[in-house]
C-alpha positions as CSV (number, residue, x, y, z in Angstrom):
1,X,228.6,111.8,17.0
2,X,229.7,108.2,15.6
3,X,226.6,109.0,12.6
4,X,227.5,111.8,12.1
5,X,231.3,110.6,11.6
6,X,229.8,107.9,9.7
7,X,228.0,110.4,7.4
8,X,231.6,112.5,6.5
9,X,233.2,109.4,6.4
10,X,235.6,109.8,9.1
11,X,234.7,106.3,9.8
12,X,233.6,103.4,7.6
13,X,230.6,102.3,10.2
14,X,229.0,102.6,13.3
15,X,229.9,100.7,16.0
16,X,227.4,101.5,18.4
17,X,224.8,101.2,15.5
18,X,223.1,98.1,17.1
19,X,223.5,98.8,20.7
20,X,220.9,98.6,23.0
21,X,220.1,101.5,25.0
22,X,219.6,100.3,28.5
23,X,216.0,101.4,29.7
24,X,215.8,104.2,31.9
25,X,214.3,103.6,35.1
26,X,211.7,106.6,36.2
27,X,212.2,107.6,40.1
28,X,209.5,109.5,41.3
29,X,211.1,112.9,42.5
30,X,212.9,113.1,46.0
31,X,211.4,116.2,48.8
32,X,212.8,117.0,52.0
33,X,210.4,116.8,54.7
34,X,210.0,120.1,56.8
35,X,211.9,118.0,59.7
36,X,214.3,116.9,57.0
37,X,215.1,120.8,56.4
38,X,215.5,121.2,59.7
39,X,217.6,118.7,60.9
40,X,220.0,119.5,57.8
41,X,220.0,123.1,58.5
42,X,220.9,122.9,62.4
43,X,223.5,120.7,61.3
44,X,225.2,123.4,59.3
45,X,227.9,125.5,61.5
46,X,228.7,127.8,59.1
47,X,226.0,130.9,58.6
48,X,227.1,131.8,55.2
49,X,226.7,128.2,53.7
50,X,223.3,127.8,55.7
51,X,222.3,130.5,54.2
52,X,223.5,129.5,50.0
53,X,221.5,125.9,51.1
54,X,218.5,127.8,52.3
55,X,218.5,129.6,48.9
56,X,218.8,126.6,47.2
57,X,216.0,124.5,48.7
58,X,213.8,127.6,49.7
59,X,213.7,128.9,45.8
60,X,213.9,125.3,44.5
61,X,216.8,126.4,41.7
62,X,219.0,124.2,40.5
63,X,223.0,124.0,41.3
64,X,223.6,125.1,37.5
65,X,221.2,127.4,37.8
66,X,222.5,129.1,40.9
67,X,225.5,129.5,39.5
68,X,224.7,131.2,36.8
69,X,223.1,134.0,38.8
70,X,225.0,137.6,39.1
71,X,223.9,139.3,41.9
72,X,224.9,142.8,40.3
73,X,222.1,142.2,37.8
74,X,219.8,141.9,40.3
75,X,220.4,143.7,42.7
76,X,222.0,147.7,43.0
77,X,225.2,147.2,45.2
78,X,225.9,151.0,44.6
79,X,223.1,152.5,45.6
80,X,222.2,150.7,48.5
């Protein structure tokens, strides 16, 4: 944004023209064990929300993902 700024000349320079970025540290990826799972999910009282974190882990989706989904454009709610 700041180049581009720069570029129409919103702005006379840059200030972030000779920053560092800080290094970005690579995690290996994070899994539940299958005790993990279910420890969490007996912990859960409520059936309906056991269920949304059961479709979450079970499918492997993403919370953005998830909540993109429309269930009438999968599924026939009319017609049974």
């Amino acid at each position: 944004m700041l180049r581009w700024a720069t570029r129409q000349r919103y702005i006379g320079q840059n200030p972030a023209e000779n920053l560092e970025l800080p290094k970005r540290v690579k995690a290996p990826p994070r899994y539940l064990t299958r005790e993990d799972y279910l420890k969490l999910r007996s912990s859960i009282d409520d059936e309906e929300f056991r269920d949304v974190v059961d479709f979450y882990l079970l499918t492997g989706i993403r919370r953005g993902e998830g909540l993109l989904l429309k269930i009438e454009e999968h599924f026939d709610l009319n017609g049974g």
